[in-house]
C-alpha positions as CSV (number, residue, x, y, z in Angstrom):
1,X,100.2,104.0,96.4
2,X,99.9,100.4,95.3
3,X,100.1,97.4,97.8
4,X,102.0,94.8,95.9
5,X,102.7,92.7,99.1
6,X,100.6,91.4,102.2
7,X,102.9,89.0,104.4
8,X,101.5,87.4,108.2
9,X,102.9,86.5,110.7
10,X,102.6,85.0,114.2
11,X,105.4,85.7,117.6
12,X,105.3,85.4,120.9
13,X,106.9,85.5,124.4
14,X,106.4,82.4,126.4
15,X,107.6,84.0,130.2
16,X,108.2,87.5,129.6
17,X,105.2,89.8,128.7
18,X,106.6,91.5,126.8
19,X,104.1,92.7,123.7
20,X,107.2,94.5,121.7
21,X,108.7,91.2,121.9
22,X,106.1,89.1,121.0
23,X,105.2,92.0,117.7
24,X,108.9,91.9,116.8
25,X,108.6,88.1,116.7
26,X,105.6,88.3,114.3
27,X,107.2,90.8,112.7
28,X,110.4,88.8,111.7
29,X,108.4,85.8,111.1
30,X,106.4,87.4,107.8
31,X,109.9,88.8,106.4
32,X,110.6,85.5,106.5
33,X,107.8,84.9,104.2
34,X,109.6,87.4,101.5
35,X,111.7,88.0,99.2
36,X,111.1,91.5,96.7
37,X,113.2,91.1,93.2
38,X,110.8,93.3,91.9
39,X,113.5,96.6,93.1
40,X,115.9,95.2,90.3
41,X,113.8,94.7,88.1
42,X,111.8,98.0,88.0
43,X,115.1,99.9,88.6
44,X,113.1,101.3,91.8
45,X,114.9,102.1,94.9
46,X,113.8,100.2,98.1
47,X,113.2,104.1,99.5
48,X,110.2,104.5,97.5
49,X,108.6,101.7,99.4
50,X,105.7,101.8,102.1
51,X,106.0,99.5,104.9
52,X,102.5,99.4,107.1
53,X,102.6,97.0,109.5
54,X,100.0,96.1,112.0
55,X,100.3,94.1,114.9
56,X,97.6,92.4,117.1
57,X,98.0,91.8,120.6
58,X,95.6,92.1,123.9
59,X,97.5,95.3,125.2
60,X,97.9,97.3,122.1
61,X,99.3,100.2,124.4
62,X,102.2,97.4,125.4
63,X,103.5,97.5,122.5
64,X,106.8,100.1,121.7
65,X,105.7,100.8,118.1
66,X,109.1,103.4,117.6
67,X,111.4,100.0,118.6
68,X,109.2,97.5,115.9
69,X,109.7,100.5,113.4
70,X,113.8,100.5,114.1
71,X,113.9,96.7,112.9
72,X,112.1,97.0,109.8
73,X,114.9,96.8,107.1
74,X,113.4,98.6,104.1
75,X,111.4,101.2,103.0
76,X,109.9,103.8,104.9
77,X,107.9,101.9,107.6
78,X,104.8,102.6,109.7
79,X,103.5,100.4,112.4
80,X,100.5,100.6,114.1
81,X,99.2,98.1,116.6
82,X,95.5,97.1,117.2
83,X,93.6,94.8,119.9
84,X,93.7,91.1,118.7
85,X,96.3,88.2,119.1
86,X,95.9,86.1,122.7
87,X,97.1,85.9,126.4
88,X,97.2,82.5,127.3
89,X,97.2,82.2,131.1
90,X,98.8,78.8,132.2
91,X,96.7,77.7,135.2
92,X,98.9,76.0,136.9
93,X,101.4,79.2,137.3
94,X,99.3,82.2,137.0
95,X,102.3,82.6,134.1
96,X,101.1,84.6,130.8
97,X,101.9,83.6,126.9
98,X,101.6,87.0,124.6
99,X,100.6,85.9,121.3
100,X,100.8,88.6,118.8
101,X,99.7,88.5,115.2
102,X,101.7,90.5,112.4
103,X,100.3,92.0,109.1
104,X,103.1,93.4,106.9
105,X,101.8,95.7,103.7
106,X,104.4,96.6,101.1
107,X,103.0,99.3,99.4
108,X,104.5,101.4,95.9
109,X,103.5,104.7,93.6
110,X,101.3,102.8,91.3
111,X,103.4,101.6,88.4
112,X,102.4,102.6,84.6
């Protein structure tokens, strides 16, 4: 497999902790990033496409990886998630921010 596409992106959830959440929000925010004419015009089917995403956040075992995968719209997607993004305790409240970073790969069979 070839990568052909890296997208970030950054999510979070300002009252909840909740790290799915806060992933899905990263998550959404690189597909925003993207847009893949390349399906047309290699007469490739979006099926053929590898989706690895990997999220950063302080839990990692927070994080519902089956749920991120659901909400990925193409391609057959993988999502792994790794310790990294921030908890931003407001010290005032005791009240945490999850910050979680995205990484989105796009990955196809190497083209000749």
């Amino acid at each position: 497999m070839q990568r052909f596409i890296i997208e970030m992106g950054m999510g979070n959830d300002l009252h909840g902790q909740d790290y799915t959440k806060a992933a899905a929000r990263a998550i959404e925010d690189a597909l925003r990033h993207s847009s893949i004419p390349l399906f047309g015009a290699l007469g490739t089917d979006h099926t053929e496409m590898l989706v690895k995403v990997t999220i950063g956040v302080q839990h990692p075992d927070r994080v519902d990886r089956a749920a991120l995968t659901a909400t990925l719209p193409r391609g057959r997607a993988e999502v792994t998630a790794t310790h990294g993004g921030l908890d931003i305790t407001n010290p005032d409240t005791g009240e945490v921010t999850v910050i979680a970073q995205a990484a989105v790969e796009a990955f196809l069979p190497a083209q000749s």
